[in-house]
KEDREN-981936 format. One line per 4 residues: number of its first residue (from 1); their letters; for each residue x, y, z of C-alpha. Coordinates in Angstrom, 3 decimals, always signed. Example, Ala and Ser with C-alpha at 12.3 -4.5 7.8 and 13.67 -1.06 7.14 Angstrom:
% KEDREN-981936
1 = AS = +12.300,-4.500,+7.800; +13.670,-1.060,+7.140
% end
This chain:
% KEDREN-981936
1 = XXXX = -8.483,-31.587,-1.569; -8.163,-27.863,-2.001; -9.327,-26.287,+1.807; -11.172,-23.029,+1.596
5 = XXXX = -11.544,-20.042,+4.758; -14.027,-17.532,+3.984; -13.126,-14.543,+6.258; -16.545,-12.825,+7.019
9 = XXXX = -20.228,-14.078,+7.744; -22.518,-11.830,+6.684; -24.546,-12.114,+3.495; -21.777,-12.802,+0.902
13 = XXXX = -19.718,-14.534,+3.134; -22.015,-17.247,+3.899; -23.855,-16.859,+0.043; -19.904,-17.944,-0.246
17 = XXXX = -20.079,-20.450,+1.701; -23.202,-21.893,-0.226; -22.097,-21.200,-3.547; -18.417,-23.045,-3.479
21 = XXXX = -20.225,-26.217,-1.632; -21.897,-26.584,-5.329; -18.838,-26.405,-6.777; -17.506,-28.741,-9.663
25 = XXXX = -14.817,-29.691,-6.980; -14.794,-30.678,-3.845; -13.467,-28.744,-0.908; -13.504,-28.294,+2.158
29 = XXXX = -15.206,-25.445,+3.514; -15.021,-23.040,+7.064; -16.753,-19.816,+7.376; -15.359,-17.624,+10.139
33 = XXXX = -17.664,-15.459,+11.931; -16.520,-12.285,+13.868; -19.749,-12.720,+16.366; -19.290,-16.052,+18.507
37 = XXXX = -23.098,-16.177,+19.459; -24.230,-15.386,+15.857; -21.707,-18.447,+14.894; -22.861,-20.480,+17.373
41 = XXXX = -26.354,-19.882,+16.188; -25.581,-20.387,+12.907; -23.651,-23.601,+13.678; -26.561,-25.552,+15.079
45 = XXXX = -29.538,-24.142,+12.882; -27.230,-23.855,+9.563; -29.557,-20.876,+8.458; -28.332,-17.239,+8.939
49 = XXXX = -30.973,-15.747,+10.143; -29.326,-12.332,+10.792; -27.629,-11.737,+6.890; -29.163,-14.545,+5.125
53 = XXXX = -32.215,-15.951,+5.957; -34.197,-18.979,+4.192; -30.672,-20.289,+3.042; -29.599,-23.615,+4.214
57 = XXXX = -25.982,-23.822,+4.752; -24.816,-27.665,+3.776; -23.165,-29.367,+7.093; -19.803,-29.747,+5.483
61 = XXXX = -19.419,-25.907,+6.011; -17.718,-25.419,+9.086; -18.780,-22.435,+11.168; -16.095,-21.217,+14.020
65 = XXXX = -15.464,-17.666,+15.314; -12.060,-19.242,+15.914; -9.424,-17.734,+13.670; -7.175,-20.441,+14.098
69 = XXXX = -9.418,-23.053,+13.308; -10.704,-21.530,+10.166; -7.397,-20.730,+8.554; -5.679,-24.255,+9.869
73 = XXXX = -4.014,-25.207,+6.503; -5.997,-22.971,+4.124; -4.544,-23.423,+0.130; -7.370,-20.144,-0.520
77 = XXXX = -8.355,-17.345,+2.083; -11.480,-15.404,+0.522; -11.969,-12.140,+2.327; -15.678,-11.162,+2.493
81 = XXXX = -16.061,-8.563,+5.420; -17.076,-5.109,+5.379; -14.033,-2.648,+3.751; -13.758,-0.629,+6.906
85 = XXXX = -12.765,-3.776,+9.068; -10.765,-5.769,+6.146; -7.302,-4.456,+7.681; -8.403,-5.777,+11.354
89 = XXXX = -9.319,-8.854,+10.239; -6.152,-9.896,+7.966; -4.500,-8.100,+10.731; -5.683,-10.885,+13.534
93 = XXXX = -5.508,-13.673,+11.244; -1.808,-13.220,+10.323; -0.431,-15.450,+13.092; -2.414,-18.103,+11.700
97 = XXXX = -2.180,-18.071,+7.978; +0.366,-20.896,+6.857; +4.277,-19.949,+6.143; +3.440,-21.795,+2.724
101 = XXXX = +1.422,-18.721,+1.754; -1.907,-19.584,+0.395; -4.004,-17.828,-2.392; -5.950,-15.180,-1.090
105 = XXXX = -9.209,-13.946,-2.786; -10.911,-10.258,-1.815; -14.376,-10.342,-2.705; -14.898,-7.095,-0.620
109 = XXXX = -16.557,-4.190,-2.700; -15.203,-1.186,-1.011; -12.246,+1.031,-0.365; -10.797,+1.471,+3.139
113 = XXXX = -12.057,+4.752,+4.364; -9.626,+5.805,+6.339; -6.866,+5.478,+3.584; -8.929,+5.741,+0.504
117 = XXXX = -6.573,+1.883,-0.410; -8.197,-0.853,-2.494; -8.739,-3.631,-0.299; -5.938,-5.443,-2.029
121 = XXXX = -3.565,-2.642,-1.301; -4.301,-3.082,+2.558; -3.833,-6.929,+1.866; -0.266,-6.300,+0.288
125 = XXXX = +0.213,-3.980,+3.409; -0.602,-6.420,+6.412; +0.671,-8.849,+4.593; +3.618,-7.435,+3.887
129 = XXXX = +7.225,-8.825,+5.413; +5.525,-12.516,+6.744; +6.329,-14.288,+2.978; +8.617,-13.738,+0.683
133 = XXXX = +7.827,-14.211,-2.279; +4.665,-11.831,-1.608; +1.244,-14.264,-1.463; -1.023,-14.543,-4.502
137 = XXXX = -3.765,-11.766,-3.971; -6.901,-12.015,-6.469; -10.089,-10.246,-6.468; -13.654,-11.475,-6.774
141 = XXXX = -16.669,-8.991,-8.145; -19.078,-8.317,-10.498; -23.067,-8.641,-10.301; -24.347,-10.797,-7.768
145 = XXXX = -26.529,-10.235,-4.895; -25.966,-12.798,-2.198; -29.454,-14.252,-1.944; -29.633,-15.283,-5.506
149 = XXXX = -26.250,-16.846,-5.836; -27.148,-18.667,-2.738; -30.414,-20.008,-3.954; -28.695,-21.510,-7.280
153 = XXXX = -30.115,-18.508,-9.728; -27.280,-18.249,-12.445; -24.881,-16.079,-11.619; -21.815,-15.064,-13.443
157 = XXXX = -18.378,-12.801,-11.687; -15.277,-11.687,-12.366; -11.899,-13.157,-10.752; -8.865,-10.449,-11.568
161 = XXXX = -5.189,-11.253,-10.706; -2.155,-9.867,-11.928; -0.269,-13.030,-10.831; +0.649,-14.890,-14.044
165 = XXXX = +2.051,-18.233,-11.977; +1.182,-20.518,-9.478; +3.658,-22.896,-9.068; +4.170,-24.889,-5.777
169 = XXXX = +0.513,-23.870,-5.255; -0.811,-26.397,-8.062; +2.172,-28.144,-9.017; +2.336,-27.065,-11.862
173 = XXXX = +2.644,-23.232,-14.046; -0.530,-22.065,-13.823; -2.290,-18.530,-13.927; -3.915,-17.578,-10.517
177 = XXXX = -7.044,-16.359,-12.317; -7.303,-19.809,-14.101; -6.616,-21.772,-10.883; -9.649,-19.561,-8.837
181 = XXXX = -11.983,-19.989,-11.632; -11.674,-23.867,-11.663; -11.836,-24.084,-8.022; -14.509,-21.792,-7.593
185 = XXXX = -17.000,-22.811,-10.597; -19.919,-24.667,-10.207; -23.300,-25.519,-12.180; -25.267,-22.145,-11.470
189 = XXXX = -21.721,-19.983,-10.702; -19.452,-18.942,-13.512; -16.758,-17.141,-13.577; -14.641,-14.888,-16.329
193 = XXXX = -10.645,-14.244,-16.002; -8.668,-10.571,-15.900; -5.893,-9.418,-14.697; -7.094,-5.962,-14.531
197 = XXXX = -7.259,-5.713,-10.228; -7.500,-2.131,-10.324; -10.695,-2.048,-12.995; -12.085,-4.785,-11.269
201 = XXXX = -11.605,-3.242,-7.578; -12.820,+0.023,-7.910; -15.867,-0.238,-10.277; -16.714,-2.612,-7.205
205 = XXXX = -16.093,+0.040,-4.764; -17.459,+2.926,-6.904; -20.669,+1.409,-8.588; -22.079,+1.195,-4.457
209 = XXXX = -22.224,+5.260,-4.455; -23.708,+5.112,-7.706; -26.470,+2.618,-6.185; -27.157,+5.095,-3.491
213 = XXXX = -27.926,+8.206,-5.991; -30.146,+5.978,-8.261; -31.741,+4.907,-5.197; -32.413,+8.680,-4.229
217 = XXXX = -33.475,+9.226,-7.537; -36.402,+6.115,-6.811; -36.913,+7.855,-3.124; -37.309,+11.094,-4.547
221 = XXXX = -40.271,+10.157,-7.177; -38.045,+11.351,-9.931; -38.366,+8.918,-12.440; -37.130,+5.982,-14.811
225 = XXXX = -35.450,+8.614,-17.075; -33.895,+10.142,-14.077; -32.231,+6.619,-13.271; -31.247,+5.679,-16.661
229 = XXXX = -29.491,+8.906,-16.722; -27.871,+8.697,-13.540; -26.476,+5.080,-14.524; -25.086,+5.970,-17.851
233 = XXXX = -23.435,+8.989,-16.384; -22.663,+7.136,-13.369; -20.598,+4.962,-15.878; -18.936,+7.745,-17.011
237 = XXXX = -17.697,+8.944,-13.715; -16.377,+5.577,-12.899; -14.647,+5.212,-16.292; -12.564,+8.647,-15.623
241 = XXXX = -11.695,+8.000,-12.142; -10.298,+3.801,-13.554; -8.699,+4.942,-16.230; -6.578,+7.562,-14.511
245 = XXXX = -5.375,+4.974,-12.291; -4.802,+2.298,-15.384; -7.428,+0.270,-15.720; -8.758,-0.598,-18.533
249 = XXXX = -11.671,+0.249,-20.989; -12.900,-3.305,-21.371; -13.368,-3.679,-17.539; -15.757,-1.021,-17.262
253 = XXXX = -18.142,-2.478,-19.672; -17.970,-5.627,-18.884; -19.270,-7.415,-15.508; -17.252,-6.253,-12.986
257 = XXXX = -18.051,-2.481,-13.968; -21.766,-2.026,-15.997; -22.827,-5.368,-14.896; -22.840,-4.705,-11.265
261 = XXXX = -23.415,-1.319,-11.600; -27.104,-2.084,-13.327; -27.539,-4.413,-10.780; -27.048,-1.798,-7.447
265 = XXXX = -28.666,+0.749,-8.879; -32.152,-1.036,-10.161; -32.572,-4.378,-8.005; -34.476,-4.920,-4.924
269 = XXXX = -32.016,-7.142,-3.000; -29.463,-3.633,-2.991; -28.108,-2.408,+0.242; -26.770,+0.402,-1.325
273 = XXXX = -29.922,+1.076,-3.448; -32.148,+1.152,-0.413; -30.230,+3.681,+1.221; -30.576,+5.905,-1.140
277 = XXXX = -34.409,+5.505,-1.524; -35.001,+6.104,+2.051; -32.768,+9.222,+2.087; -34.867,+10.463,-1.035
281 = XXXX = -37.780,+9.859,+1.566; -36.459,+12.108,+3.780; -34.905,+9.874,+6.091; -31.659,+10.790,+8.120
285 = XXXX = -28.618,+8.096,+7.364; -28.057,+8.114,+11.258; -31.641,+6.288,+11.629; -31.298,+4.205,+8.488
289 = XXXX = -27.800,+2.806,+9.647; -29.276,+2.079,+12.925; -32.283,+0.270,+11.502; -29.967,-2.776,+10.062
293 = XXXX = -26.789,-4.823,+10.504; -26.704,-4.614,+7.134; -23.403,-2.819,+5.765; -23.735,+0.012,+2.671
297 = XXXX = -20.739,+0.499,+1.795; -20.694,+3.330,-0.486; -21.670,+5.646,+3.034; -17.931,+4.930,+3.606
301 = XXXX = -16.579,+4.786,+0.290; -17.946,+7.862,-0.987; -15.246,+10.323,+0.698; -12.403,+7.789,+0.139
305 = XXXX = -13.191,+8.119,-3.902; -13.740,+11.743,-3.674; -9.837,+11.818,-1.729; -8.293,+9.541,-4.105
309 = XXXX = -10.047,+11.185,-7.021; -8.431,+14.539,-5.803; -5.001,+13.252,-5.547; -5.461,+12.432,-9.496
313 = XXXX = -6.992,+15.917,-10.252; -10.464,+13.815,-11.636; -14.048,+15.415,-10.852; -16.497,+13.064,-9.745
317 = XXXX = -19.706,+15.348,-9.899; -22.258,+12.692,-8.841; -19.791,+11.196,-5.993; -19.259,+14.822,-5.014
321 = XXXX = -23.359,+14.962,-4.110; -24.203,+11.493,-2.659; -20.918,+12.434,-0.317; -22.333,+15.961,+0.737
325 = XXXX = -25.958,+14.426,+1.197; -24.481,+11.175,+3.370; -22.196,+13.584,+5.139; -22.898,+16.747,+4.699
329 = XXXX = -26.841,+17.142,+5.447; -27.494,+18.479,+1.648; -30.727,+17.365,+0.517; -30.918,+14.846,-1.914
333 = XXXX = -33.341,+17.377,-4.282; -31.234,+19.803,-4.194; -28.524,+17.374,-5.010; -30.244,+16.863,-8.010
337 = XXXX = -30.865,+20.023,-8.945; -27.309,+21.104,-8.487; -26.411,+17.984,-11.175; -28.666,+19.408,-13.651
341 = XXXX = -27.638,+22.869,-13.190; -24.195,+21.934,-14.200; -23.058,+23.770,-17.629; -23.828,+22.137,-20.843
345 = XXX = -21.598,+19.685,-22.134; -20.236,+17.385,-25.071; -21.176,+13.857,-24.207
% end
């Protein structure tokens, strides 16, 4: 029986945790949370009521802040914290991943911030020296909001490796996108193969800052035109910035990139989206942030796009804004206006 750690217990984590207890297989399941109260809460109610409430978690999900206990023979490690604290946490469960080096799955949607990395980059980097050969790194994205995987609504994701072989792993020559997407499926979760990581990693990173302008746009009264505009240009800017670094065409219209970017930037259940609306209202981030424990994380992903973007001589006009109204105290109107004063161009 495959054994499954999901590495962070907020709302996809434990929507995780739900989702792959469904699945066509049967596993065995621990969700690590950094909090020990909040696990300990969680253990004995089996409802989240901090990052997922109304969503039963099944008893056979084991719920530890213990690192060791979570990881204890792992075949599949699925990262699902926050981008900013992905290094810290691979970092502290190192000493207790097994020698045998088990698949490890990112489903983070981010870019470090400090580094402007993919989260798979800082994976390969903590990583990096314990195994030899390197671990099996995959990635996990496309459009689903936590709540509605949780609940059972259909729900259908992308899982990108470059890895063509799994060997020892399954016994057998298999492709690690092949072996995830068996393991993972489940009657109301399906998933789609790539081995495009870098598409797949930053259209999740980059579609987040995208969220927040559309959700401006909402905030600011401006508009459904305003918001179809800003997503199809939005795509645009993504596109540029991917293909630069080699990803490819197909990625960006497909799940992982215009799937999840419709999603952020016009459903309810958005993080990202909601941020922006309230900073349309007028809101300073510093009182929004405060207001949840919810993580946005295009607030910290905005800069680390603009830095990597920069390095590749690539103009990201829309991430340029969002960045210079999250940390920069522009308005978001005249954010706006400065996007539609921009010269004419050729589509």
């Amino acid at each position: 029986m495959t054994r499954i750690a999901i590495l962070g217990g907020g709302s996809w984590g434990t929507a995780l945790s739900i989702v792959l207890s469904r699945s066509h297989k049967t596993h065995e399941l621990s969700l690590w949370m950094r909090d020990p109260a909040l696990a300990y809460a969680v253990s004995k109610s089996r409802v989240n009521e901090v990052y997922l409430p109304a969503c039963s978690i099944p008893a056979a999900v084991a719920i530890t802040s213990d690192l060791a206990n979570a990881l204890a023979n792992a075949h599949i490690i699925v990262g699902a914290m926050p981008s900013a604290y992905a290094r810290t946490v691979y970092s502290r469960a190192l000493p207790f991943i097994q020698k045998t080096a088990p698949v490890f799955v990112s489903a983070t949607k981010g870019l470090e911030p400090s580094t402007h990395l993919r989260i798979t980059e800082v994976l390969s980097q903590v990583l990096a020296g314990k195994f030899s050969p390197a671990p099996t790194v995959a990635v996990l994205s496309g459009p689903s909001f936590a709540l509605e995987a949780a609940r059972g609504d259909p729900t259908a994701v992308v899982v990108a490796s470059q890895s063509q072989e799994l060997a020892e792993k399954a016994h057998s020559v298999e492709r690690v996108a092949d072996y995830i997407q068996a393991e993972f499926a489940g009657p109301s979760f399906r998933l789609y193969t790539n081995d495009d990581v870098v598409g797949v990693e930053l259209a999740g990173a980059m579609k987040n800052v995208m969220a927040i302008a559309a959700g401006a746009c909402q905030g600011l009264g401006l508009g459904t035109n305003a918001i179809a505009a800003l997503i199809t240009r939005g795509l645009a800017e993504m596109a540029r910035l991917a293909f630069a670094l080699g990803a490819r065409a197909e990625t960006l219209s497909g799940l992982a990139g215009l799937g999840d970017l419709v999603l952020t930037c016009t459903g309810s259940l958005s993080r990202n989206r909601q941020l922006g609306v309230e900073l349309g209202k007028g809101r300073a981030l510093v009182e929004i942030v405060a207001s949840t424990r919810m993580v946005a994380e295009g607030v910290g992903t905005a800069g680390a796009l603009l830095a990597l973007a920069s390095e590749h001589q690539i103009e990201l006009p829309i991430t340029t804004q969002v960045n210079a109204i999250l940390h920069h105290g522009k308005s978001p109107r005249d954010a706006m206006e400065e996007i539609m004063g921009r010269p004419q161009k050729r589509e």
